[in-house]
N, C-alpha and C positions, 0 to 999 in steps of 0.2 A: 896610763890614766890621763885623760883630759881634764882642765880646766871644769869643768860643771861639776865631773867625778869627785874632783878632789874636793870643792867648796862644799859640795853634798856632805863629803865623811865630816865636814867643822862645822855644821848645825848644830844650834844651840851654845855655841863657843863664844866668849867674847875675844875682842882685840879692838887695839887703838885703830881709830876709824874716821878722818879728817870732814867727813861731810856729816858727824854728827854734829851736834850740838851741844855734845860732852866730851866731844872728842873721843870717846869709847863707842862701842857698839856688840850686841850683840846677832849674830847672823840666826835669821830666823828660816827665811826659804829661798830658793834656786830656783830660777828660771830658764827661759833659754837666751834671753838678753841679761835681765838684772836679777838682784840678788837685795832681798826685804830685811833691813836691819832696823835692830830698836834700840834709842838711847839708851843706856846705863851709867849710872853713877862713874866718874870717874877716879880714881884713890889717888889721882897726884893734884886735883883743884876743890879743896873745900871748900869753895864762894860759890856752888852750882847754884843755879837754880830749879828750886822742884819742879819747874813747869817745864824744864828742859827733860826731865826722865821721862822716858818713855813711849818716845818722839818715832814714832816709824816713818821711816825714809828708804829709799831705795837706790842704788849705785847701779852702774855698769858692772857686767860679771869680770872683766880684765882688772877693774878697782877692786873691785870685791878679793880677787885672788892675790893682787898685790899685798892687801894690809893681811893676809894670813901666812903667805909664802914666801914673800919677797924679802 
């Protein structure tokens, strides 16, 4: 299984994700470079701010498969 394969089977999955904005993320779609996530709440900082949920952003797929696999 490749890289793209594996980030495919953890759609809709969240995990800690440094280029959010909550530091969480969850992974929405695959492409053939990046990989579309959306802010989530994160459960270890209760000062979020709301206007940080639900922030879509987009990583590198090699980023992408670090914060699942790595």
């Amino acid at each position: 299984m490749n890289k793209i394969e594996e980030l495919k089977a953890v759609i809709g999955k969240e995990t800690s994700q440094n280029f959010s904005p909550t530091c969480r993320g969850k992974l929405l779609k695959v492409n053939k470079v990046y990989s579309l996530f959306e802010s989530v709440p994160s459960p270890y900082d209760k000062n979020q701010k709301p206007e940080s949920i639900g922030v879509l952003y987009k990583v590198p797929n090699s980023i992408a498969w670090n914060s699942f696999f790595y």
